[in-house]
C-alpha positions in Angstrom: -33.9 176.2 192.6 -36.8 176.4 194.5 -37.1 175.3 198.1 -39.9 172.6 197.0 -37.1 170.7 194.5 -34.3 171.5 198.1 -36.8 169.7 200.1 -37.7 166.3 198.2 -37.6 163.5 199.7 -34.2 162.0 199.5 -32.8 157.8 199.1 -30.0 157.2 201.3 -26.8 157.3 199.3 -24.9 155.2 201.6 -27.2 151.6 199.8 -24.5 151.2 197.6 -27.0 148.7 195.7 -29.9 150.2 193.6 -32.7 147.6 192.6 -34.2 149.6 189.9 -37.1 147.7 187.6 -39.1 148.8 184.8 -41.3 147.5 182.1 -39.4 146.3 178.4 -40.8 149.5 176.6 -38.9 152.8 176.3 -41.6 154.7 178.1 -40.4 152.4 181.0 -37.3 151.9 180.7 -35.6 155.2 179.2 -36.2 157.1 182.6 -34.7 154.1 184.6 -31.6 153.9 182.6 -30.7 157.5 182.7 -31.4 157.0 186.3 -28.8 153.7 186.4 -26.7 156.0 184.4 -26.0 159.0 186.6 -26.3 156.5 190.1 -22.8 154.6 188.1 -21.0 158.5 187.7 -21.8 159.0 191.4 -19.2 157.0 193.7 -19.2 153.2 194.0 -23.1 152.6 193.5 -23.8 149.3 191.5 -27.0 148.7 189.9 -29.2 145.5 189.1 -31.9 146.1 186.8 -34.3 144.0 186.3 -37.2 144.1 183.3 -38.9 141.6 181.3 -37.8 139.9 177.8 -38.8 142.7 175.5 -35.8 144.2 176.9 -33.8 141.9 175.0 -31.6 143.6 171.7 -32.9 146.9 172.6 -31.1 150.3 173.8 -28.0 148.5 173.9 -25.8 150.9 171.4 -27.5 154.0 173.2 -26.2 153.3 177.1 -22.9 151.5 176.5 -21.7 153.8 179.9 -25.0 151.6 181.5 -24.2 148.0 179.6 -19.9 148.4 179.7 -19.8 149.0 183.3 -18.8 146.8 185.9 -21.0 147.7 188.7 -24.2 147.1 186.2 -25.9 143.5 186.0 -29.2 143.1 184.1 -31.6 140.4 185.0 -35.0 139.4 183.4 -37.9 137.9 184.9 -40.2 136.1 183.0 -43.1 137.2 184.4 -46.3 136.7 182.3 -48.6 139.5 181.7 -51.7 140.0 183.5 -55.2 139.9 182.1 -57.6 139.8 184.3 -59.4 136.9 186.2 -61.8 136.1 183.1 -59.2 133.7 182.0 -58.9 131.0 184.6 -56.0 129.5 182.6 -53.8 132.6 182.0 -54.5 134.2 185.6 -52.8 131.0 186.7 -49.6 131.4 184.6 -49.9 134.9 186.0 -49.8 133.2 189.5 -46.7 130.9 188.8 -44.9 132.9 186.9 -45.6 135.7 189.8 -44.0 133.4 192.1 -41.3 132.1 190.2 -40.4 135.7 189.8 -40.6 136.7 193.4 -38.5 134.1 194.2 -35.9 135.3 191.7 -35.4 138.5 192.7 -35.0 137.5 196.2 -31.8 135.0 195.2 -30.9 138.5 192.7 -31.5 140.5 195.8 -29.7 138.2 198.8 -26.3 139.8 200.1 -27.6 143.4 199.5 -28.6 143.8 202.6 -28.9 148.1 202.3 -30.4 148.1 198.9 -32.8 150.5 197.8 -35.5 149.2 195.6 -36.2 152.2 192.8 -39.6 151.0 190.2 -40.6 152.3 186.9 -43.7 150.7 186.2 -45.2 147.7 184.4 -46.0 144.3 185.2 -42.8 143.1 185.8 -42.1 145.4 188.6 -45.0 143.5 190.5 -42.5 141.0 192.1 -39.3 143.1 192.6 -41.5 145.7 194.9 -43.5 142.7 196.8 -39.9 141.3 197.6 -39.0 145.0 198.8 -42.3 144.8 200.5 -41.3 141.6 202.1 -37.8 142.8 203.2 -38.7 146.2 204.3 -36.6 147.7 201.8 -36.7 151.4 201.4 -39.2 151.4 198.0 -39.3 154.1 195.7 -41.8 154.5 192.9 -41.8 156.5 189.4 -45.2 157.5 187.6 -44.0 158.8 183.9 -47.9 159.0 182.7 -50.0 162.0 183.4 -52.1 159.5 184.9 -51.0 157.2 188.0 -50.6 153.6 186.8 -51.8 150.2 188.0 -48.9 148.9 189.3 -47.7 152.3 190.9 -51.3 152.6 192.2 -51.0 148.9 193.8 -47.8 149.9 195.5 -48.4 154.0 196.8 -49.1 152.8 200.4 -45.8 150.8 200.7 -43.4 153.4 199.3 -41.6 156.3 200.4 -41.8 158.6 197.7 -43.8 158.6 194.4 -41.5 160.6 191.7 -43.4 162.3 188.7 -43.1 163.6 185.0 -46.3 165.4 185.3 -46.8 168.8 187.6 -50.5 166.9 188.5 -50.8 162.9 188.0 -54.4 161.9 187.8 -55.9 159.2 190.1 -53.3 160.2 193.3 -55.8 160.1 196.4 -55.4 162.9 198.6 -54.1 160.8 201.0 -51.0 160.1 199.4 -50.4 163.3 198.3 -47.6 164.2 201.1 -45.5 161.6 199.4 -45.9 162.8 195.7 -42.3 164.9 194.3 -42.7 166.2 190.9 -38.6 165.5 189.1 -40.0 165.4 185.2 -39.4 162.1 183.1 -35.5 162.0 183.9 -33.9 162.9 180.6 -30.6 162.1 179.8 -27.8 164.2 180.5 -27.6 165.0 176.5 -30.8 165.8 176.0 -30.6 168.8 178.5 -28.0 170.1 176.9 -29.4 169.9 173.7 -32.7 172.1 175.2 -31.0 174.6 177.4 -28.4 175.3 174.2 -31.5 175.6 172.4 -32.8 178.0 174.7 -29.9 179.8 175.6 -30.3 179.3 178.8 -27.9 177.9 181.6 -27.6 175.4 183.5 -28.9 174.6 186.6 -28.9 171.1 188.3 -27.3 170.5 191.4 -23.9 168.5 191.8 -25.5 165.4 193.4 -22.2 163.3 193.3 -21.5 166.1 195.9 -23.9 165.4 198.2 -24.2 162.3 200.5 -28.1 162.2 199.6 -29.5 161.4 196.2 -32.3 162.6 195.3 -34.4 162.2 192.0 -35.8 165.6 191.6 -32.1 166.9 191.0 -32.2 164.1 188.1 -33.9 166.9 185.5 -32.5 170.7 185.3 -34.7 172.8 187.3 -35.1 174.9 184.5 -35.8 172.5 182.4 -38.8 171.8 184.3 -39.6 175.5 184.9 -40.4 174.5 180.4 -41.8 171.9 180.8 -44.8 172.7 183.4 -45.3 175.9 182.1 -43.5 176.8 178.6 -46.1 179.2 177.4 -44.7 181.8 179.8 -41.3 182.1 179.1 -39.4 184.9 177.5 -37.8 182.9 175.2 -38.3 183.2 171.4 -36.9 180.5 169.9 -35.5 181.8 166.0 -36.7 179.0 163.3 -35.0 178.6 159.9 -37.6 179.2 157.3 -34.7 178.0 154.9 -34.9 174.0 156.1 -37.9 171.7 157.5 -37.0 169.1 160.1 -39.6 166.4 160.1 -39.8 163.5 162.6 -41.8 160.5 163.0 -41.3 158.3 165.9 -44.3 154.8 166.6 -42.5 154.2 169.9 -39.5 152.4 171.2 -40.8 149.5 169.5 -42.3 150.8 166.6 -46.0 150.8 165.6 -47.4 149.4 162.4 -49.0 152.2 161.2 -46.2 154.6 161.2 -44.7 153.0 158.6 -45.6 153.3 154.5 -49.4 154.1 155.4 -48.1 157.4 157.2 -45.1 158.2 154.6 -47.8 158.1 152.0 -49.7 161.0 153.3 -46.2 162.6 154.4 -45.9 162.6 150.7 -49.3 163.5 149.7 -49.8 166.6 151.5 -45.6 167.5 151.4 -46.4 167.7 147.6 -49.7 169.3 147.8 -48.0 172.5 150.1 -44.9 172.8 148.4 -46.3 173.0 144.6 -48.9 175.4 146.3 -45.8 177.7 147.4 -43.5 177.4 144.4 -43.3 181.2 144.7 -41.7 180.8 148.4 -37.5 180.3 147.0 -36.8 180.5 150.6 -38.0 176.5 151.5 -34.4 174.8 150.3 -34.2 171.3 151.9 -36.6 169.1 153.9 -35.2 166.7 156.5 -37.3 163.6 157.2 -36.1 161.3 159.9 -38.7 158.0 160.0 -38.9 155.8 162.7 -40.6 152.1 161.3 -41.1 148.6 163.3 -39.4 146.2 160.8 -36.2 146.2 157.7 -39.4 145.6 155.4 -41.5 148.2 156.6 -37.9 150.2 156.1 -38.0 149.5 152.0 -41.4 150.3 151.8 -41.1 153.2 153.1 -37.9 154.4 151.4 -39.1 153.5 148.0 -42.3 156.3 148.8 -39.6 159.0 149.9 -37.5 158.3 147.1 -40.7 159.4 144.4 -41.3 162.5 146.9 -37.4 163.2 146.3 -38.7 162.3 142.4 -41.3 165.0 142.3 -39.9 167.9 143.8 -36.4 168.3 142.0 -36.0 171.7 143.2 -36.0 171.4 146.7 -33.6 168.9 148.8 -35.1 166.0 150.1 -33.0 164.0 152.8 -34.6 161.0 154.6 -33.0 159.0 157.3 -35.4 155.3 157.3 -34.7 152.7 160.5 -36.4 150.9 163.2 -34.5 152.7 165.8 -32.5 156.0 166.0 -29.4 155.8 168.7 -29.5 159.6 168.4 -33.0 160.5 169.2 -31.9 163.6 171.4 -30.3 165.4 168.2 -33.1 164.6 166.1 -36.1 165.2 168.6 -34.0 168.8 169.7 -33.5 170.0 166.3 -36.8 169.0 164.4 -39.8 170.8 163.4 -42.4 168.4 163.0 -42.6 165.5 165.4 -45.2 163.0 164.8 -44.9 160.9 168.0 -47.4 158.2 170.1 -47.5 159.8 173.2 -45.4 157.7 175.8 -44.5 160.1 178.8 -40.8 160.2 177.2 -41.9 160.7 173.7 -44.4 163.9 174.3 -42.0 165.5 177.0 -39.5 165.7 174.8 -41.8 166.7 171.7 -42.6 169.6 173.9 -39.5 170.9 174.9 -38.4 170.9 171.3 -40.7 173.7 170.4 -41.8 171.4 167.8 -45.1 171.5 166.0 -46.7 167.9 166.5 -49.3 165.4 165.6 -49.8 163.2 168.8 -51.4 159.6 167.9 -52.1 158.0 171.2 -52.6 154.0 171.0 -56.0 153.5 170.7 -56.2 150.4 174.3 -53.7 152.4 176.1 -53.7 151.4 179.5 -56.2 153.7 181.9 -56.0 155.4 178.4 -53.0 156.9 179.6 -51.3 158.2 175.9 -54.3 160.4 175.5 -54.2 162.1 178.6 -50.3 162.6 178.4 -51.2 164.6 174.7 -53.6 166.2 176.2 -52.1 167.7 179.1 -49.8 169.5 176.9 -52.4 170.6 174.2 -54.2 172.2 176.7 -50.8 173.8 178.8 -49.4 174.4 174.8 -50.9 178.3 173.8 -49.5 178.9 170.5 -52.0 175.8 169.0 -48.7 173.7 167.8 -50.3 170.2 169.0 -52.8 168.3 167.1 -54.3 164.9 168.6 -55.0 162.8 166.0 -56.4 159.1 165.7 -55.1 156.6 163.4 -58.2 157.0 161.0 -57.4 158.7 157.4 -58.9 161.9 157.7 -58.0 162.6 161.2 -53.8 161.9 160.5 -55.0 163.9 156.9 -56.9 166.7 159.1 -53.5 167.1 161.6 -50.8 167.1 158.9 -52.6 169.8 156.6 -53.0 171.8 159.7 -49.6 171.7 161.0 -48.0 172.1 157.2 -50.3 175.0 156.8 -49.0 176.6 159.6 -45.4 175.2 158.9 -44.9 176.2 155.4 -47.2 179.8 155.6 
């Protein structure tokens, strides 16, 4: 490992109470619970984590180790969000609620006198790091975006360290730049595995339950993040099946209207259009489709299109896995082919590390258009031309699945 990852800036591991907070959407809050995660494997730590009520039913079935464990209490704060001062009336809810939440987290927070306040973005983290602020708790910040966000932004001058996905976060004055550790998104544990198997590569993060320092850039495998900053120049050469195609579509942790039927419809459109086109090709045997949807309804609809593309190509196996969340993403991101993916920090990370070919569709009112600039700093890194952006119109989604099945399938 290289002495830059050694020499990151390190949380006191004596706090046995980590304060972590992150927005309710999987961008947010997938890094912070693999974070909670391997802080609960490493001695007597306990956890509160606190996030707003689109947390709620989610992730659940994915972290029992997190949810099933003693030393892990989850609070929410109902915090409203904040849009702007042209409202009067909403930028006043803003106001109360901010307060009301402030004054949560300090009754959450009394007694834990050595805690260590750990935030992952998003509105609700506003009041956990202004009562760190307030306390002079140690405060350490996570950017997952290739850009820097609001809220991280708000809070640079008052933390310790800012911890990033991205080799170079936009927006980071120069100022602050002594403070800023690259440690990747924080993948879990399995996810690793799943690459560096891949890869055939070993191993190679650092025993931190060894240590009496944690620090976050031994959260991601160094050589995992040798990949993902620079992937183009490795020596690896990854073998692909030519026999099977693994296709993925994932609208976000929770789900996006137009991945559902809309998209499966010109799945099916151009799936037909190649594979008649290469009837000669015996080789193609089975096609894998694994589709994330927002809703059980959208679900049906979009079954009832993949079972007439099962229909119309009787020689070739057609398997389709249709729900509005996977609790195995790591298996089925690691081992797919396609990926067609928003482009949360999480989602395009792990798109890349895959190997995959992908169709990015960045939300159109992204904050600080921030799912745009995360696709795009991998399309321009990525030299093999396996990323397409795409928009949500018709002919751009049409324009990035005919290019990445042509390339796929020929």
């Amino acid at each position: 490992m290289s002495s830059k990852t050694k020499d990151s800036c390190n949380i006191n591991i004596n706090s046995k109470y980590y304060i972590i907070t992150a927005g309710g959407t999987g961008g947010h809050i997938f890094p912070a619970l693999n974070l909670a995660l391997n802080l609960l494997s490493s001695g007597n730590n306990k956890v509160v984590f606190l996030t707003d009520n689109r947390f709620k039913n989610f992730y659940q079935d994915k972290y029992p180790q997190v949810f099933n464990n003693d030393n892990f209490t989850i609070k929410y704060l109902d915090i409203k969000k904040f849009s702007g001062f042209k409202n009067p009336i909403k930028f006043i809810n803003f106001c109360y609620s901010l307060i009301i939440s402030i004054y949560q987290t300090f009754m959450i927070g009394k007694n834990k006198q050595n805690s260590v306040i750990v935030g992952f973005g998003g509105y609700v983290s506003i009041p956990v790091i202004m009562y760190g602020i307030l306390t002079r708790k140690e405060i350490i910040l996570h950017e997952q975006n290739a850009i820097l966000g609001r809220v991280n932004k708000l809070f640079l001058p008052f933390c310790k360290t800012l911890y990033t996905s991205f080799k170079k976060t936009i927006d980071i004055k120069n100022i602050y730049q002594d403070k800023v550790k690259q440690c990747g998104v924080l993948f879990s544990d399995k996810f690793e595995k799943l690459i560096l198997t891949k890869y055939n590569l070993q191993n190679n993060k650092l025993k931190t339950n060894t240590t009496n320092q944690l620090d976050l850039s031994m959260r991601v495998d160094s050589t995992i993040l040798d990949i993902l900053n620079n992937k183009s120049k490795t020596n690896v050469n990854l073998i692909k099946q030519n026999t099977n195609i693994n296709i993925t579509i994932l609208g976000g942790s929770l789900g996006a209207s137009f991945f559902n039927d809309s998209l499966a419809s010109k799945i099916y459109d151009i799936v037909t259009k190649h594979c008649n086109e290469n009837l000669t090709n015996k080789s193609l045997k089975k096609i894998n489709i694994n589709h994330q949807v927002k809703t059980q309804i959208d679900a049906e609809n979009v079954l009832k299109i993949y079972n007439t593309l099962q229909q119309s190509l009787p020689t070739i196996n057609i398997v389709f896995d249709v729900k509005t969340f996977f609790i195995n993403p790591e298996e089925i991101i690691s081992n797919s082919d396609v990926i067609i993916s928003r482009c949360g920090a999480s989602s395009v990370c792990e798109a890349y590390l895959s190997d995959a070919k992908c169709i990015f569709v960045p939300i159109k009112k992204s904050a600080k258009n921030h799912q745009f600039l995360n696709a795009q700093y991998f399309c321009n890194q990525e030299s093999k031309g396996n990323i397409f952006i795409a928009t949500e119109k018709n002919n751009s989604i049409h324009e990035g699945l005919e290019y990445i099945f042509k390339k796929i399938l020929n």
